[in-house]
C-alpha positions in Angstrom: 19.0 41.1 -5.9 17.0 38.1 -7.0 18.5 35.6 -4.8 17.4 38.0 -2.1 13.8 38.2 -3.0 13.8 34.8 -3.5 15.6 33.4 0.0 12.9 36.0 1.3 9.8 34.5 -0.9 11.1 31.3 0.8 10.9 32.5 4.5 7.6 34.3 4.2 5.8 30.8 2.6 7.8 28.7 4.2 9.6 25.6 2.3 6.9 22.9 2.8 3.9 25.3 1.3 6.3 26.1 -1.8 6.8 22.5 -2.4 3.2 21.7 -2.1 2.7 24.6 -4.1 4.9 23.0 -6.6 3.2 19.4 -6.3 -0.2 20.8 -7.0 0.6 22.7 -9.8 -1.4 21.9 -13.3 1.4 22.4 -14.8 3.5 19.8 -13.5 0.6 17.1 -13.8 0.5 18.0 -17.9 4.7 18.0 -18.0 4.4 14.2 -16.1 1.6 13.1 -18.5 3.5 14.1 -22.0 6.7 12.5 -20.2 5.1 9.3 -20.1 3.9 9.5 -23.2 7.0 10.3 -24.8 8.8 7.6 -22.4 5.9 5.2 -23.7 6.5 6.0 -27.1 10.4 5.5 -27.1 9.3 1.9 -25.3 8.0 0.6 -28.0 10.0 2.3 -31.1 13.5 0.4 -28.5 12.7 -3.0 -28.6 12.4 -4.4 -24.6 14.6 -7.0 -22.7 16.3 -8.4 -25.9 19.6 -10.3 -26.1 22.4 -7.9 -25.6 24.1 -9.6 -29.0 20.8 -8.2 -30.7 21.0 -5.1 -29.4 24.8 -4.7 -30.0 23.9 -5.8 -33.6 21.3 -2.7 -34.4 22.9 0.1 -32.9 26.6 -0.6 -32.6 28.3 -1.0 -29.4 28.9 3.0 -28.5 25.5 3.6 -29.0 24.3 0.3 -27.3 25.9 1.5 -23.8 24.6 5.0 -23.7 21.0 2.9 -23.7 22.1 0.3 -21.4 23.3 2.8 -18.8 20.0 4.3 -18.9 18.4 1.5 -19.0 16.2 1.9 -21.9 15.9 -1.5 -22.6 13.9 -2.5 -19.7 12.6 1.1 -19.2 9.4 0.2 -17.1 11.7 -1.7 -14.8 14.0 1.3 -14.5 14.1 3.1 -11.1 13.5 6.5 -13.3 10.0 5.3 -15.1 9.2 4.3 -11.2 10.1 7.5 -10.0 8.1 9.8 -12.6 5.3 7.6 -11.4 5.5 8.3 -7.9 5.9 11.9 -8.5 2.7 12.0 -10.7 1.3 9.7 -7.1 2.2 12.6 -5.5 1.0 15.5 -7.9 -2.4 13.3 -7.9 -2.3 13.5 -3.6 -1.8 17.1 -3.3 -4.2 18.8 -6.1 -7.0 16.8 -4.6 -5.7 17.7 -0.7 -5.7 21.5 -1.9 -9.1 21.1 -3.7 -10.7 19.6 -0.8 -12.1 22.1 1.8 -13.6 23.6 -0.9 -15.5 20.7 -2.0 -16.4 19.9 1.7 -17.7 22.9 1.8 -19.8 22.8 -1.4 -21.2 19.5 -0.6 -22.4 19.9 3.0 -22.8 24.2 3.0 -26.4 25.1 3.4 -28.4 28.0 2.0 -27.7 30.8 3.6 -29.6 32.0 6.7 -31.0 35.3 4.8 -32.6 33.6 1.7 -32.0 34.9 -1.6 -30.3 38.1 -1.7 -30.3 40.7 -4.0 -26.5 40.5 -4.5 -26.4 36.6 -5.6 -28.4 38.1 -8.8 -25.2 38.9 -10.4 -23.6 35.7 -9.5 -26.3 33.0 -10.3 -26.6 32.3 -13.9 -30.7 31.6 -13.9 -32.8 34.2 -12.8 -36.8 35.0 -13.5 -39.1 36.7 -11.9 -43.2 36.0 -12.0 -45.8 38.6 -11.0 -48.2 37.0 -9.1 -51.5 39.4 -8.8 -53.0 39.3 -5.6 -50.6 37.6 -3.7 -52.1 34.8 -0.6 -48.4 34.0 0.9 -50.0 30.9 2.1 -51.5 29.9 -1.1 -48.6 30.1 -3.1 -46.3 29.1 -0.7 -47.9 25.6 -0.7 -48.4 25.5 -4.7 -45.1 26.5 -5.3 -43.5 23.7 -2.8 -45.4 21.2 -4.3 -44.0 21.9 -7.8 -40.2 21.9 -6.2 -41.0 18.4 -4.8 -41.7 17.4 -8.1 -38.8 18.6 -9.7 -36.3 18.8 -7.0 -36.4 17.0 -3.4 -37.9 18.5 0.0 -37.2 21.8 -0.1 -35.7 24.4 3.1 -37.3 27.0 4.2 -36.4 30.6 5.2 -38.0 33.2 6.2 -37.2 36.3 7.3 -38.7 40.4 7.5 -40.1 40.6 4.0 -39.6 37.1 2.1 -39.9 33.5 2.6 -37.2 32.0 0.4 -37.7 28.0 -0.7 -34.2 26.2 -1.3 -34.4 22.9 -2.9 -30.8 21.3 -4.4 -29.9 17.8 -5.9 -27.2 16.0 -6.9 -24.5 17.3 -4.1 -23.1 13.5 -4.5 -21.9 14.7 -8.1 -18.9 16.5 -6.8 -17.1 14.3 -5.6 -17.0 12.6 -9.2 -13.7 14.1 -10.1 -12.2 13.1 -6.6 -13.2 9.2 -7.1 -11.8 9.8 -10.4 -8.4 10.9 -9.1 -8.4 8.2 -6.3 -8.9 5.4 -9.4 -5.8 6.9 -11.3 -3.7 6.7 -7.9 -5.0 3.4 -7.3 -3.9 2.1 -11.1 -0.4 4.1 -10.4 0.1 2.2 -7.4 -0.9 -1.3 -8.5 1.2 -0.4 -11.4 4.2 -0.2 -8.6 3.6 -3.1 -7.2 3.1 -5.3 -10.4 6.3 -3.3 -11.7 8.4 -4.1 -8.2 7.1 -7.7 -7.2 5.6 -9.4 -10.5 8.3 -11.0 -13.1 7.6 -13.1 -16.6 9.2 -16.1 -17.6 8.6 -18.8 -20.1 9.2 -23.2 -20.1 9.2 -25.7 -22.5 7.2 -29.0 -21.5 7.8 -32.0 -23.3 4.6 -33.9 -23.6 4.0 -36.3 -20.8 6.0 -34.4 -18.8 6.4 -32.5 -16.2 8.7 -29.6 -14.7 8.6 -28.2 -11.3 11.0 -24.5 -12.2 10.7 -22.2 -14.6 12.7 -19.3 -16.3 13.3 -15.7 -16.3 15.3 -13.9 -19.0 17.6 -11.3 -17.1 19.7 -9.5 -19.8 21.4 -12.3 -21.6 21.5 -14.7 -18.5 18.5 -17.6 -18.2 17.8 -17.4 -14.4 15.9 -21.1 -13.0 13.1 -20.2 -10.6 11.6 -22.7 -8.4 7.9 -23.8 -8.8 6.1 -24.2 -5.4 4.3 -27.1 -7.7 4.9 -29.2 -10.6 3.0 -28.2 -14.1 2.2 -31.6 -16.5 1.9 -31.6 -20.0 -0.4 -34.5 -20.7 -1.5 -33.4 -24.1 -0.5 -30.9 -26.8 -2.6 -30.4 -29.9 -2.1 -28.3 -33.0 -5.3 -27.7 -35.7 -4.5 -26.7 -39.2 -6.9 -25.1 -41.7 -8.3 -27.5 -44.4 -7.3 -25.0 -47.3 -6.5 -28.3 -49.9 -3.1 -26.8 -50.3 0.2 -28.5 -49.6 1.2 -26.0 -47.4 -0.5 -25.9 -43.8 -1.4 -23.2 -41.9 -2.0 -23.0 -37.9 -5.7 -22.4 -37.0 -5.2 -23.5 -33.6 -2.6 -25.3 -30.5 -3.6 -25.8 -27.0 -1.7 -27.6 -24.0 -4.2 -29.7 -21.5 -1.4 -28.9 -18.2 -2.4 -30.5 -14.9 -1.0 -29.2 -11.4 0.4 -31.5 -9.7 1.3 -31.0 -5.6 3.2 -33.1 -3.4 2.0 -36.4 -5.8 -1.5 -35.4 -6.3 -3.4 -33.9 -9.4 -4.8 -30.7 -8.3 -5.9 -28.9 -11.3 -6.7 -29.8 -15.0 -6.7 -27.0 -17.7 -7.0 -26.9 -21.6 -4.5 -23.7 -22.0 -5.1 -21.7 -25.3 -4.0 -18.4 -26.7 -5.4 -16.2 -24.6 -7.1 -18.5 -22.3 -4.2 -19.0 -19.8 -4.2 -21.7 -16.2 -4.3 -19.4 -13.1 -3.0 -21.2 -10.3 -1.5 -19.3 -7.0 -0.7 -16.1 -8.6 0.9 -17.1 -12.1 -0.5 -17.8 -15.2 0.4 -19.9 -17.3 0.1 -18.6 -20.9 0.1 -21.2 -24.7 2.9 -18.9 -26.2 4.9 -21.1 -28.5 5.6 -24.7 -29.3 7.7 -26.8 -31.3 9.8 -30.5 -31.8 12.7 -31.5 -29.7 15.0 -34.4 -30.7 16.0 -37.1 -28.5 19.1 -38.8 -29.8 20.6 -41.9 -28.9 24.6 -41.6 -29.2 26.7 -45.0 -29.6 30.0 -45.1 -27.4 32.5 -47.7 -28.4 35.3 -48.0 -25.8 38.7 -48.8 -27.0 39.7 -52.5 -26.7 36.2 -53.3 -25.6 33.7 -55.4 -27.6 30.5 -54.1 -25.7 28.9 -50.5 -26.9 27.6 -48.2 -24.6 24.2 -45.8 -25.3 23.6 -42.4 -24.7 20.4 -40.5 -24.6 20.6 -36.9 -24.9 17.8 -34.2 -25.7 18.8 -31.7 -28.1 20.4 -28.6 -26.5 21.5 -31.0 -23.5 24.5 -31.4 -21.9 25.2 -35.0 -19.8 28.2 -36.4 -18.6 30.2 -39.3 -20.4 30.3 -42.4 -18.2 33.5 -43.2 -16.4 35.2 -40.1 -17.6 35.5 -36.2 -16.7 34.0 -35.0 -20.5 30.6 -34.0 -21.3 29.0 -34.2 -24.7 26.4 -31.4 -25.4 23.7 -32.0 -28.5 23.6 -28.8 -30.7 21.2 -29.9 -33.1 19.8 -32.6 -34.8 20.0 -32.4 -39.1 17.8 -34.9 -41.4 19.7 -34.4 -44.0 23.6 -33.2 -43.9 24.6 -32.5 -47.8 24.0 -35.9 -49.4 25.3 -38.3 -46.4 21.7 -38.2 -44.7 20.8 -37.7 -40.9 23.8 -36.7 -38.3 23.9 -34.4 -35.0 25.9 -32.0 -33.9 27.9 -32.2 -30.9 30.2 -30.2 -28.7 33.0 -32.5 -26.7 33.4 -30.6 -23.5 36.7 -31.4 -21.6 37.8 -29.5 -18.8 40.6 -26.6 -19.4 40.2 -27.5 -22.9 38.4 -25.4 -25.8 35.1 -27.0 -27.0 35.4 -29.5 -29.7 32.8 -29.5 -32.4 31.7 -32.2 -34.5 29.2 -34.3 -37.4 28.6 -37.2 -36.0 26.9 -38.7 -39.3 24.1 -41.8 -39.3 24.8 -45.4 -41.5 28.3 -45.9 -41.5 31.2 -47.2 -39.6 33.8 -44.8 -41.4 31.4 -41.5 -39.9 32.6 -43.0 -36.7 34.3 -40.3 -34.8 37.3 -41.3 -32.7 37.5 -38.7 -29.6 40.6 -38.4 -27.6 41.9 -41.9 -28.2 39.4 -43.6 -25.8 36.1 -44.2 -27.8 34.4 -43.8 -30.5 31.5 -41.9 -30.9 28.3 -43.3 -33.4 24.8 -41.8 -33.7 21.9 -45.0 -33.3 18.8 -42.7 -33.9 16.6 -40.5 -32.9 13.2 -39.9 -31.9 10.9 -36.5 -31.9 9.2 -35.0 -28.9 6.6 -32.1 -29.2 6.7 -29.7 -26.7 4.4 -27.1 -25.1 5.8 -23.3 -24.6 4.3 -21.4 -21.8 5.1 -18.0 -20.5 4.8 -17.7 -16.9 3.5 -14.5 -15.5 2.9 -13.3 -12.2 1.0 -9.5 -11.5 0.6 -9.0 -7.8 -0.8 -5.3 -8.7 -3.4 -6.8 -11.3 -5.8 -7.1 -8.9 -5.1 -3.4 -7.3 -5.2 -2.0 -11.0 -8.9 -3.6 -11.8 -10.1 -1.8 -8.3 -8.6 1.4 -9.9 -10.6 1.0 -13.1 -14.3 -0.2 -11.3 -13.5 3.1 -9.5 -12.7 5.3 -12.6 -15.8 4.3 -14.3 -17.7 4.9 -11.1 -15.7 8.5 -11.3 -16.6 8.9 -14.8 -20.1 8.3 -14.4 -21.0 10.6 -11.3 -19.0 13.1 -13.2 -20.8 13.5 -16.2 -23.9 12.4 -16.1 -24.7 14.2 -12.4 -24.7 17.5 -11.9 -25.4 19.7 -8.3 -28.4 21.5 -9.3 -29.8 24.4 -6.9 -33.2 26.3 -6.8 -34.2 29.6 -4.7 -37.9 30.7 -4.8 -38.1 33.7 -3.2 -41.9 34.9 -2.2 -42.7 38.3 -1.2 -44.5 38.9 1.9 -45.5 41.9 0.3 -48.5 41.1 -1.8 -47.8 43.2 -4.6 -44.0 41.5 -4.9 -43.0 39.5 -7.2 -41.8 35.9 -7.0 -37.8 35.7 -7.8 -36.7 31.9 -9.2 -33.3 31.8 -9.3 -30.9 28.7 -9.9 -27.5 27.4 -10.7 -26.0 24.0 -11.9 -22.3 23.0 -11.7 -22.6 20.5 -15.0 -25.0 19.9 -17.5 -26.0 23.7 -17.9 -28.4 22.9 -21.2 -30.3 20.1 -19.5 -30.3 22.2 -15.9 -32.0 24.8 -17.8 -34.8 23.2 -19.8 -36.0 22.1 -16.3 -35.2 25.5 -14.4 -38.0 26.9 -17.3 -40.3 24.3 -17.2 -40.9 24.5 -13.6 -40.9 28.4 -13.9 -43.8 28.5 -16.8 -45.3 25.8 -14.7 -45.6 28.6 -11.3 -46.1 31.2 -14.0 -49.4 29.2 -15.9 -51.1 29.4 -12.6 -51.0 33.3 -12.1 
């Protein structure tokens, strides 16, 4: 019996109304709000686009892919934050369509053709009448549309059998507050989209004097290269401690000075601080981090060869052994292994064979590693490199979402400090009539009022 009133519910409305019905409901605009904000809340209680090692770490790994297949670890990239957005898009379009005609109408209707009724009494909040003894239409006519023009602009007038009505309003514009209001919000949404869709972050190190043309995104646990248009120089990085007279020191301040470079030529110069980042073609570059890299010089001694070969190798690099199929990667550099001094770490990398990890120790020929019976391996020295760490951002939508918010405080404003206000003076023809004021004010009732009696007792001290 249900089903069957609600198959017929759906043939007498018709799908399309009941799903715009649906769309402009109040009630689904406050359910998509408190989603977000739950959603919003989770996002920052789950810790975003972390390692997956991390994540596997803190919740276990049962737990860890539940989250993963929902992607709550890079939630506002997920297709189901996206799509609660475009519903609310589309809750926004519908409550203003159905609202409307009815605004259209209350901005542009006039007074009606009859003057002030009798029955609008009932429905307009502010009504006073003044006796005027000894009525002279003409006479108060003209003194009463002079006061309107003081308080309200030029004023219409009616007339009809019995009455001349004078209708004066301001502040029509005001209405459509709440609609620019709406537009802004749909206007943030979208640029939200499209920042969300098309814009990424990444992050590079810069060695100091030099210069990288790529950059990197973290997707998951992979480190994805991405191509620069340009090349980005670091030609000088600084770091400004506090003068607290203590051993320790503490950061007051580091900045990069990065210059664009394009096809040779220097085309910008920037001193990049935190918070004060180099835009330059839609990315930013932003001072995030910094730090020392080692550049190590590796000794290889051939067997049955006098001569030594050198090796430089950044720390965390990987380069290929002359003459031979085997790369050596540099883990890390150590000043100070136990008591036998400075040494490196190294990986030997042969191919279909496990990696081979090893000290190679600084200051004496016994340290001397032999690999795979063909040389020996000695570390020479090192020197220390500061680089620069900048993350890379690029927001497409940013400047979509800043029209949005120009717009919502130009919503805002109209809205609440604006109101529509209306005035109907209706005169008798009659001389022994009495005047009716009557008025009404869509916002800012308190304020509408003070003036509605002022210019009454105004009209009513000239009796």
């Amino acid at each position: 019996m249900k089903e069957s009133k609600v198959t017929d519910n759906v043939k007498e409305k018709g799908f399309f109304v009941i799903l715009f019905d649906l769309f402009r409901s109040l009630k689904l605009t406050i359910s998509l709000l408190i989603l977000l904000a739950i959603l919003s809340i989770l996002g920052t209680l789950v810790k975003q686009n972390a390692p997956s090692a991390e994540y596997i770490q803190r919740y276990g790994m049962g737990l860890y892919e539940v989250l993963n297949f929902f992607n709550l670890f890079d939630m506002y990239h997920s297709w189901w934050f996206s799509l609660i957005l475009l519903l609310l898009v589309i809750n926004l379009i519908t409550c203003s369509l159905h609202r409307f005609p009815g605004l259209w109408r209350q901005i542009f209707r006039e007074s009606d053709s009859e003057g002030l009724k009798d029955s609008m009494f009932n429905t307009l909040p502010y009504v006073e009448k003044v006796s005027y003894p000894g009525l002279n239409k003409e006479g108060t006519e003209g003194n009463i549309h002079s006061h309107l023009k003081k308080w309200f602009k030029k004023s219409k007038r009616i007339e009809t059998e019995s009455t001349i009505t004078l209708f004066s309003d301001k502040g029509k514009f005001s209405r459509v507050g709440v609609p620019i209001t709406h537009l802004s919000i749909l206007i943030i949404l979208v640029g939200g989209l499209i920042g969300s869709i098309y814009g990424f972050k990444g992050f590079v190190n810069i060695l100091e004097g030099e210069a990288v043309d790529q950059i990197y995104l973290r997707v998951k646990d992979e480190e994805i290269k991405k191509p620069l248009l340009f090349s980005v120089r670091c030609d000088d990085f600084k770091i400004t401690y506090y003068d607290l007279q203590r051993s320790e020191k503490y950061v007051k301040e580091y900045s990069s000075q990065l210059t664009i470079l394009e096809n040779g030529k220097e085309v910008l110069k920037k001193t990049v601080l935190v918070n004060h980042p180099l835009h330059y073609k839609g990315l930013a570059f932003y001072q995030s981090s910094y730090g020392t890299i080692h550049d190590v010089t590796l000794g290889i001694h051939w067997k049955g060869k006098k001569e030594k070969a050198f090796l430089k190798i950044l720390e965390g690099e990987t380069v290929p052994i002359p003459n031979t199929n085997t790369f050596i990667q540099l883990l890390r550099y150590v000043p100070q292994i136990h008591n036998f001094g400075e040494g490196v770490q190294v990986d030997l990398l042969i191919p279909n064979r496990a990696p081979r990890t090893q000290w190679v120790l600084k200051g004496s020929s016994k340290f001397e590693q032999q690999w795979n019976g063909e040389f020996n391996l000695s570390f020479e020295g090192v020197n220390s490199k500061e680089y620069t760490g900048l993350q890379v951002s690029k927001d497409p939508g940013v400047g979509v979402v800043w029209v949005g918010c120009g717009l919502m405080i130009l919503g805002l404003i109209v809205s609440f400090f604006f109101s529509h206000q209306r005035v109907w003076v209706r005169i008798p023809k009659d001389s022994t009539g009495e005047i009716v004021f009557a008025g009404s004010a869509n916002k800012n009732r308190i304020g509408f009022e003070k003036t509605f009696r002022n210019l009454v007792d105004e009209i009513r001290s000239k009796t």
